[in-house]
C-alpha positions in Angstrom: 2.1 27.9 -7.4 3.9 24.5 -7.7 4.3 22.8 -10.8 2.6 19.3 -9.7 4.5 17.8 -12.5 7.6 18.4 -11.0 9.4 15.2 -8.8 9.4 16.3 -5.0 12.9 16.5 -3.5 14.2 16.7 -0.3 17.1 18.5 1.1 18.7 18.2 3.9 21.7 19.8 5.2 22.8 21.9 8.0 24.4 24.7 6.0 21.9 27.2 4.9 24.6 28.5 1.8 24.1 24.8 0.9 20.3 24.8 0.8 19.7 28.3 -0.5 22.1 27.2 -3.4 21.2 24.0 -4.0 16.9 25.0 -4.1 17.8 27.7 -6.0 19.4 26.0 -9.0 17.4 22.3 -8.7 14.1 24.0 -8.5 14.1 24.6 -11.8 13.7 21.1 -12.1 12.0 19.9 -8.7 9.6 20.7 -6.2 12.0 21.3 -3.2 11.9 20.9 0.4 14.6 21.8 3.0 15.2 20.5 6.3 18.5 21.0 8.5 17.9 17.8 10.9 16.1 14.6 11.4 13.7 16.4 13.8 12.8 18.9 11.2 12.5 16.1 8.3 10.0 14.4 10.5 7.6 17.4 11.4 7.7 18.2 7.3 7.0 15.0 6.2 4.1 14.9 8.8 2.8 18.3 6.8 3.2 16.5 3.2 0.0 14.9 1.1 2.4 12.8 -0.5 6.1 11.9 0.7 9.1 13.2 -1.9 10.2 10.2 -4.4 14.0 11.7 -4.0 16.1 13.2 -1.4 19.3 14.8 -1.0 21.0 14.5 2.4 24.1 15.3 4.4 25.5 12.7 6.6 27.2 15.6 9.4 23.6 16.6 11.2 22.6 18.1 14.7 23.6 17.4 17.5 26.6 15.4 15.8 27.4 17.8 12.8 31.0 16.0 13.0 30.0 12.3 12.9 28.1 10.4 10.2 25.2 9.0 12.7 22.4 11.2 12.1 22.7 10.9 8.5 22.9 6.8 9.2 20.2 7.2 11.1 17.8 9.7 8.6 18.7 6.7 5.5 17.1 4.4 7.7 14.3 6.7 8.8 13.2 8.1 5.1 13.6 4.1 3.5 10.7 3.5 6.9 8.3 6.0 5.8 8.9 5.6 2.2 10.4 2.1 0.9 10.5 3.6 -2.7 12.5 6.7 -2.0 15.6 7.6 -3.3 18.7 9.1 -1.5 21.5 10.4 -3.1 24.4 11.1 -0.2 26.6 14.3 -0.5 28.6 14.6 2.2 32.3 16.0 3.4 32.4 12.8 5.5 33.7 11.2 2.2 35.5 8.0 3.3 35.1 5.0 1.8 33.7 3.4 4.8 31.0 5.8 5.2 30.1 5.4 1.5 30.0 1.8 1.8 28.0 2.0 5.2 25.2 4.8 3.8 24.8 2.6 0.6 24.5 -0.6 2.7 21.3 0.9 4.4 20.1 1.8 1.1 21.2 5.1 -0.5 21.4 4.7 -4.3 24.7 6.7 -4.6 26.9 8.9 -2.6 28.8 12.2 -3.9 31.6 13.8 -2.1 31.3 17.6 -0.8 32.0 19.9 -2.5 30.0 18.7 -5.7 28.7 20.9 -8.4 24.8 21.3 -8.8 24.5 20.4 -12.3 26.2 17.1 -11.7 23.8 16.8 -8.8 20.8 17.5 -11.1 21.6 14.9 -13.3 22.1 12.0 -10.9 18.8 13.3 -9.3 17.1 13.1 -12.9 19.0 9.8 -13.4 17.5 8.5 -10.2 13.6 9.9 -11.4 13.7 8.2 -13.9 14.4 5.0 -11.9 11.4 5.4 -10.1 9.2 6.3 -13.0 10.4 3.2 -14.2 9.9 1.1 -11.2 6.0 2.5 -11.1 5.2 1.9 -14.9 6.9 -2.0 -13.8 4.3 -2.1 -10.4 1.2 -0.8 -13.0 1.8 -3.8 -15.1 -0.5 -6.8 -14.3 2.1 -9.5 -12.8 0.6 -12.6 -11.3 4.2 -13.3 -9.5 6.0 -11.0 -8.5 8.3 -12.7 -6.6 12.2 -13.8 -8.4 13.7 -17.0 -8.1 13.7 -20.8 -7.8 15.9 -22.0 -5.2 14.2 -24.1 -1.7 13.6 -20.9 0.3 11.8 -18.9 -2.7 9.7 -21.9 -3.5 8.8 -22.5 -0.2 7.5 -18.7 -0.2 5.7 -19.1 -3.1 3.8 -22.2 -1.8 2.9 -20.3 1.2 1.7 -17.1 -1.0 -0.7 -19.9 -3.3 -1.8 -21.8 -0.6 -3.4 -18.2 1.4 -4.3 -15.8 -2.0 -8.0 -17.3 -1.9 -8.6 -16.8 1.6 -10.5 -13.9 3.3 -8.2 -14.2 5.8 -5.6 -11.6 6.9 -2.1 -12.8 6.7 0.9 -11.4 8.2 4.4 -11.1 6.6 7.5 -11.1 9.0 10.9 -10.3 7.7 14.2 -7.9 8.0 13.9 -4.5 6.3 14.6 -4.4 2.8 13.6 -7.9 1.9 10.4 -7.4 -0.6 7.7 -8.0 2.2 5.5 -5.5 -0.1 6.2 -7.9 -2.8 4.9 -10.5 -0.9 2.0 -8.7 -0.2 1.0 -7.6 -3.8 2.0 -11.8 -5.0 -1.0 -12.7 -2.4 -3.4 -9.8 -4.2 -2.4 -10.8 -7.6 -3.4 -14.2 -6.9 -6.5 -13.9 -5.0 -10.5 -13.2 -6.5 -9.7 -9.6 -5.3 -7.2 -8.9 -8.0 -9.4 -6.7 -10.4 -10.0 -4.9 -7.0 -8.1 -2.2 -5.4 -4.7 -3.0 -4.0 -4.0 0.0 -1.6 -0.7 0.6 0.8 -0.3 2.4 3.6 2.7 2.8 5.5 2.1 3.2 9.5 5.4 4.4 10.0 4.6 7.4 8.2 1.5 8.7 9.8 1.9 11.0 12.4 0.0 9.3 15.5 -2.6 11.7 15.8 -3.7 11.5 11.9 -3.6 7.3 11.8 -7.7 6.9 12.9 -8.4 10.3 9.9 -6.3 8.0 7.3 -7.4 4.6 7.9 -11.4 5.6 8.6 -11.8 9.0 7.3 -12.8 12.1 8.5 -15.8 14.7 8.7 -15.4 18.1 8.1 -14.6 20.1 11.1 -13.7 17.2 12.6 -10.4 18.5 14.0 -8.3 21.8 13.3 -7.4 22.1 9.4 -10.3 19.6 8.2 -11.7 21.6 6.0 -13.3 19.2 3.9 -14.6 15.5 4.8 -12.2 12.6 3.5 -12.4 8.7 2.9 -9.8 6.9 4.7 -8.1 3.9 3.2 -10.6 1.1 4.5 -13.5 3.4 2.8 -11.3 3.6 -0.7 -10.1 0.2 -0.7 -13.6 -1.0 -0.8 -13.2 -5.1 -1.4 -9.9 -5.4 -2.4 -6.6 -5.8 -0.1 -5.4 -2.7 2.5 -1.5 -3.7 3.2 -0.3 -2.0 6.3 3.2 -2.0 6.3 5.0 -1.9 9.6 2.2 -2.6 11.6 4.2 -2.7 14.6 4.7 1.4 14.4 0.8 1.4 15.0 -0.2 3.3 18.0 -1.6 1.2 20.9 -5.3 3.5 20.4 -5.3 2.7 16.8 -5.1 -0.4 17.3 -8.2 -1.3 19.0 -9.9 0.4 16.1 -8.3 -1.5 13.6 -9.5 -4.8 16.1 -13.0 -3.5 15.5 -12.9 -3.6 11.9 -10.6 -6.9 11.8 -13.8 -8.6 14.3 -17.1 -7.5 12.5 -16.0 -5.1 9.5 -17.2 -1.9 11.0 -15.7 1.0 11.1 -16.7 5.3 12.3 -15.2 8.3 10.3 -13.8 10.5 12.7 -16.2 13.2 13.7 -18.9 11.0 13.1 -21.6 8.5 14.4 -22.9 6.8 11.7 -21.3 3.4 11.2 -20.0 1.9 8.2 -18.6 -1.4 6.9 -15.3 -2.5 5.4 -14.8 -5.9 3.1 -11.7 -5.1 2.9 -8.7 -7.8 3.4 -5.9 -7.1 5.5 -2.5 -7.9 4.9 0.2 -6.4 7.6 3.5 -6.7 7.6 6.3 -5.7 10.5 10.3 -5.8 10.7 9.7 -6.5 14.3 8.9 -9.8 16.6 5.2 -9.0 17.2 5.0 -12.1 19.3 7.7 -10.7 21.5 5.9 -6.6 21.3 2.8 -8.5 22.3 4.6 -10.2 25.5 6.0 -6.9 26.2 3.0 -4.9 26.0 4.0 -2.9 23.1 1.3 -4.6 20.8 -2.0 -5.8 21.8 -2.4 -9.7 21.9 -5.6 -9.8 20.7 -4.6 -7.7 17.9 -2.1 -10.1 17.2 -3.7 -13.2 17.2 -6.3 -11.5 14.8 -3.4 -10.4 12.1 -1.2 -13.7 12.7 -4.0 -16.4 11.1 -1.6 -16.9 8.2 1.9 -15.9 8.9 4.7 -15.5 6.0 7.9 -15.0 7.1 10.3 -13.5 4.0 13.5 -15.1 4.3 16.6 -12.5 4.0 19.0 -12.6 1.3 21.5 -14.5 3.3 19.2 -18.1 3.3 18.9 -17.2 -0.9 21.4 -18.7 -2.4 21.9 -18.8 -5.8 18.5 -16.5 -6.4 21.0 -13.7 -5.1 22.5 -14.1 -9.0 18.9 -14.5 -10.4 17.8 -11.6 -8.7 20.9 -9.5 -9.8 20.4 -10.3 -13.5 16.5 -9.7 -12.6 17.6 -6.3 -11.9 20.5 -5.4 -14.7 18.5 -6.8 -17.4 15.3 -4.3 -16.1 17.7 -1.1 -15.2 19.8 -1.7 -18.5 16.3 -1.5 -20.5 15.8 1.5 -19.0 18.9 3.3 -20.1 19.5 2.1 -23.0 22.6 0.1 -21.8 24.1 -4.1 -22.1 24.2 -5.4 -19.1 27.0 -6.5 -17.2 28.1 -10.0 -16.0 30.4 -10.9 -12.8 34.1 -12.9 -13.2 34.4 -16.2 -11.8 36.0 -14.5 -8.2 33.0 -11.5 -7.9 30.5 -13.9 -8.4 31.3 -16.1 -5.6 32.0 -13.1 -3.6 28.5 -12.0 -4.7 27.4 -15.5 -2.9 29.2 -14.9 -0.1 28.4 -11.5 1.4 25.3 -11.1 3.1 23.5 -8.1 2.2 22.3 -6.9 5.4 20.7 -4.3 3.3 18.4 -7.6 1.7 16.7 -6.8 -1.7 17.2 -3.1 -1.4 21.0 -3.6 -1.1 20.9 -5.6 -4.4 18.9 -3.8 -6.3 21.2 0.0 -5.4 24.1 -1.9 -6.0 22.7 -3.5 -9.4 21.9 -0.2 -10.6 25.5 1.1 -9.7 27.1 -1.6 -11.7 24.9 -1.1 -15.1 26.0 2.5 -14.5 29.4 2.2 -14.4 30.2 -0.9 -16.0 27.7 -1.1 -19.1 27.9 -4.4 -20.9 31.3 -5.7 -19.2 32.6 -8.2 -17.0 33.1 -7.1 -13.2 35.9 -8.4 -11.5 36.6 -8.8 -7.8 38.2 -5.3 -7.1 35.6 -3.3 -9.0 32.7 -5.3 -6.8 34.5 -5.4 -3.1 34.2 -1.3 -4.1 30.5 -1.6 -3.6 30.2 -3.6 -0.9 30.4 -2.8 3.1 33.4 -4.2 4.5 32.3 -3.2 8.0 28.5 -5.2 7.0 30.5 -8.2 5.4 32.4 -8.7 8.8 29.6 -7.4 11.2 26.8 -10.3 9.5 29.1 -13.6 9.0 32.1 -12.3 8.5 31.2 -13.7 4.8 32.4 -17.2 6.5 30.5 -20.5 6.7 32.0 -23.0 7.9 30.6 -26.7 7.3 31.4 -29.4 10.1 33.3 -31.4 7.5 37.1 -30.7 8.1 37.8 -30.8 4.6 34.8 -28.7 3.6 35.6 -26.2 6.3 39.3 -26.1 5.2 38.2 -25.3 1.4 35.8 -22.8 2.5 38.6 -21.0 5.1 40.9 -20.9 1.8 38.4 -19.3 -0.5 37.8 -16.7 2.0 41.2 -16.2 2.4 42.5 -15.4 -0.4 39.6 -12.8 -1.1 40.5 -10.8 1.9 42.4 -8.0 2.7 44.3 -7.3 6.1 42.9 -10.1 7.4 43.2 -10.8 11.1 42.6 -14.4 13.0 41.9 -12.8 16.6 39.8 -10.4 15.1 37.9 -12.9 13.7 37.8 -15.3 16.5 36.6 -12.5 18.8 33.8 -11.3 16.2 32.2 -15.1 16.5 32.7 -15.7 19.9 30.9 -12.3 20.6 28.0 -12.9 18.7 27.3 -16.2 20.1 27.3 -14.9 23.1 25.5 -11.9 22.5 23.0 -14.4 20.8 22.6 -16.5 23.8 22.2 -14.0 26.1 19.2 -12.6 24.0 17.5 -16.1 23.6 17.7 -16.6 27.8 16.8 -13.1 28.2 19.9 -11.9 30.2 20.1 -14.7 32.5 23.9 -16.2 32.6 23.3 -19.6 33.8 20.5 -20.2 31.1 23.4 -18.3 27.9 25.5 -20.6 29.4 23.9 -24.1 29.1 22.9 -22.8 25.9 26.6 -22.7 24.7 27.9 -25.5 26.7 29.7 -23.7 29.1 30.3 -23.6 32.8 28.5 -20.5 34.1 32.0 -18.3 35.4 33.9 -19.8 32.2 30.9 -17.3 30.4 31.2 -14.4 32.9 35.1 -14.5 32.3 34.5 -14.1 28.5 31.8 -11.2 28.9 34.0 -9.4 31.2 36.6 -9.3 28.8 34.2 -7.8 26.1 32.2 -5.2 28.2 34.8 -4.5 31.4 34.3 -5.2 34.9 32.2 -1.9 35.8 29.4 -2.9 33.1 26.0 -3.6 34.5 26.1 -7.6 35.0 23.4 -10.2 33.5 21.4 -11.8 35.9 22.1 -15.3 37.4 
């Protein structure tokens, strides 16, 4: 029988000597689970009650056991079912790029193969007790939530106070990783409904044929292994506020189900007839552009119009500012408490790095990184080299390059110097090719496809922009429409 006091781990790795070793000597301390591919980790987490708080995972996994993007892809996979989980890499794909990149998308650390198990035990206790830490923080009663002062945060905040008192349901819009839960709990903490249930549920990590048991409930017998009957979320969040995060993984079935309940509050177990009635509030939130799924008929209008009657969109990191400092000593001040250590502080030349790179990885990014630093740098100053270690080169380039340029020539001079003399093999065409892709790539996506419109759009003649593409994607490359 498994201890229940145990933290659930997940392993995954394609060598079985690695997994029978590695269960063997951390089950002592964990409740383990194995997979050997991203296939398997989804049919296991499907057959979980409650999703692992840690995992364990190689980067080299079927079909591509020789190239890092199926672990990529798994980081990104496990953060969507489970925002709070932590991943430790360990991996023989050890190069600093492919630390840099798995941390980006949100592991917490990343251990080279071959590692021994103790040491893996103890960063895997380390991390537990990060997110024992992290719940006893979310238990607290907090009437905000959300960190910082600058004009994007505040405008944020205005929106959350101006929609906590309504009935209403309100959608939150924003890149992954940026707090949108946050957001959601700031809007419960400040409505009548906060001495009420605040409940979460994660659409992404339902398996489509269980969504109608979890949101409504079930009767027993009502399909194979329903042994017993079962409240769904609606049912056990009573009057307070149901967040659904990533709304947009919903299937289309669901969702004119969770219409229903939006229209008149009423709502069927599955397996039975008798109606009942929610009071719930809804709050959804989505990584995606529902307004586009909804054009495209991946997610139903009237569903849409129904969620959308307040709309908060979170801004990413990159439009924060100078919160991206308050939100780092947010952080080292809460993770230093927790161990026990001083926090650290940034030099002049890693703080304005700090400003300038764009944490594609938003709050998540900050916070893994945060945590890195009070761990290895305890009550000390940080200087540029120690922080460019943590960061992805390959994410700094691929966002902004870290480069803003103001329309000022002496402004844009200043700003080209700073960024100079922080970089490292730097190359002008590179550079120059990186921007002039993007734009194009961007206008393409705004005209959907259609050259003549990209081109207006950057001020172009219409074969000057087919010359350029062509020399990015090749002659043979299916062409954009005219």
């Amino acid at each position: 029988m498994e201890d229940s006091k145990k933290p659930d781990l997940l392993i995954v790795d394609d060598d079985p000597l690695i997994t029978d070793t590695l269960q063997f000597v951390l089950s002592r301390d964990f409740n383990v689970y194995c997979a050997e591919s991203r296939p398997q980790v989804k049919s296991l987490l499907r057959q979980l009650d409650d999703l692992p708080e840690l995992a364990l995972i190689d980067l080299g996994l079927p079909p591509k056991p020789h190239q890092p993007d199926e672990g990529f892809q798994l980081i990104t996979e496990l953060l969507a079912h489970s925002p709070h989980i932590k991943i430790i890499v360990l991996s023989g794909q050890s190069d600093d790029a492919n630390a840099r990149h798995a941390r980006t998308l949100g592991a917490i650390d990343f251990v080279s193969k071959p590692c021994e198990p103790e040491c893996l035990r103890d960063l895997l206790l380390a991390a537990r007790n990060i997110v024992t830490a992290e719940k006893a923080a979310e238990r607290r009663e907090v009437r905000d939530v959300l960190i910082g002062g600058g004009p994007a945060m505040e405008k944020l905040r205005q929106q959350v106070r101006q929609y906590a008192n309504s009935p209403f349901s309100v959608l939150i819009e924003g890149e992954s990783g940026n707090g949108k839960e946050l957001v959601a709990q700031s809007l419960h903490n400040q409505s009548p409904r906060n001495d009420k249930p605040f409940l979460t549920l994660n659409c992404a990590a339902i398996a489509p044929n269980l969504v109608e048991a979890t949101l409504f409930g079930h009767a027993r017998g009502a399909f194979t292994g329903a042994t017993l009957q079962r409240a769904g979320y609606f049912e056990d969040t009573k009057d307070g506020t149901l967040f659904l995060d990533e709304i947009g993984e919903l299937p289309m079935d669901s969702q004119a189900k969770l219409l229903r309940v939006l229209e008149n509050g009423e709502y069927q177990r599955v397996g039975e007839t008798q109606n009942r009635y929610s009071q719930a509030r809804i709050i959804a939130a989505t990584n995606r552009d529902l307004r586009q799924e909804a054009k495209a008929g991946r997610f139903r209008v009237d569903l849409y119009h129904r969620l959308s009657i307040f709309t908060i969109n979170v801004p990413s990191l990159r439009e924060m500012g100078d919160d991206r400092l308050r939100l780092m000593d947010h952080f080292s001040e809460f993770y230093g408490r927790q161990s026990g250590t001083l926090r650290f502080a940034l030099d002049e030349a890693a703080e304005d790095l700090w400003l300038r790179y764009d944490f594609p990885g938003n709050v998540r990014e900050l916070r893994n990184i945060t945590i890195r630093l009070t761990t290895k740098y305890p009550g000390q100053r940080v200087n540029l080299q120690q922080l460019q270690s943590e960061l992805d080169p390959d994410a700094f380039t691929a966002t902004t390059s870290g480069l803003v340029l103001p329309r000022e020539a002496g402004a844009a001079q200043d700003a080209a110097k700073t960024y100079l003399q922080t970089q490292k093999n730097f190359n002008l065409d590179e550079l120059l090719r990186h921007w002039e892709k993007s734009f194009i790539d961007a206008a393409m996506a705004i005209s959907n496809n259609n050259l003549s419109q990209a081109a207006r759009v950057l001020g172009v003649h219409r074969t000057t922009l087919y010359s350029r593409m062509q020399a990015f994607t090749g002659p043979d490359e299916g062409a954009p429409s005219s």
